[in-house]
N, C-alpha and C positions, 0 to 999 in steps of 0.2 A: 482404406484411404481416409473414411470419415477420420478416425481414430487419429491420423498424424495432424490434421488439419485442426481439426478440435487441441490438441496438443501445442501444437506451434500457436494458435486463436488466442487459448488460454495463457501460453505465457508473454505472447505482446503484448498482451491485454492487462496482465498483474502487473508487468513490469513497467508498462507506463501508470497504472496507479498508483502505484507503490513509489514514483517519483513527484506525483501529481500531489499524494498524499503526505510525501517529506514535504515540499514545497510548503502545502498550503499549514501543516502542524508550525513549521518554522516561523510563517507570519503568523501564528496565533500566537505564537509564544512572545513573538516580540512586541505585538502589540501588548499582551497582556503586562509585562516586565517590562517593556523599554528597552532589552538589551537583546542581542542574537544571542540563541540556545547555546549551551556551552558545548566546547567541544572535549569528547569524553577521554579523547587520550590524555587532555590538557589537565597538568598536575597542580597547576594554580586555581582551577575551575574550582567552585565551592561544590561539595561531596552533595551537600542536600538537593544542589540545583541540578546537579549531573545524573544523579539516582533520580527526579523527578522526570529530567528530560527524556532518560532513557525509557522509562516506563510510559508514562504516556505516548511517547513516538512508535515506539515499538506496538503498543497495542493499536494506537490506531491504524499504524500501516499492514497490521496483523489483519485486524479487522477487514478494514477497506480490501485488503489483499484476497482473502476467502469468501468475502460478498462478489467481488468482482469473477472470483471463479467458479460462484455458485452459478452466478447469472449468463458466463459464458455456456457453462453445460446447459444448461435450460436452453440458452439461445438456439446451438446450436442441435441440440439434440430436437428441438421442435423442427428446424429446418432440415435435419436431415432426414426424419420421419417424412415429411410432408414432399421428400425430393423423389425418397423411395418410393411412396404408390401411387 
């Protein structure tokens, strides 16, 4: 049972960072430029801006996404240690 709970934990968990973490990349970006991040299907987008926005967004949500599911297993694996004896 641990194992599903841990499972289901971990991806509520990444997948509201992983939206927390689009959100908050998006106001970095526009404050830094003044303008909303381009969008990548958009063939008017300038190439340099779209290939930057990609990389950065993706690494941070990368990022943020595998800290948050480091931190879930720690979590919960201390709690379920601590349930069992």
């Amino acid at each position: 049972m641990s194992a599903v709970v841990e499972k289901v934990t971990t991806a509520v968990a990444g997948t509201a960072i992983s939206l927390l973490a689009g959100a908050i990349l998006r106001r970095i970006w526009k404050t830094a430029t003044g303008a909303e991040p381009p969008a990548l299907d958009d063939p008017e987008a300038p190439i340099r801006q779209a290939i930057v926005w990609l990389v950065l967004s993706s690494a941070g949500i990368s990022a943020l996404t595998l800290l948050t599911k480091r931190g879930t297993h720690r979590l919960l694996g201390r709690s379920w240690r601590s349930l069992n004896n």
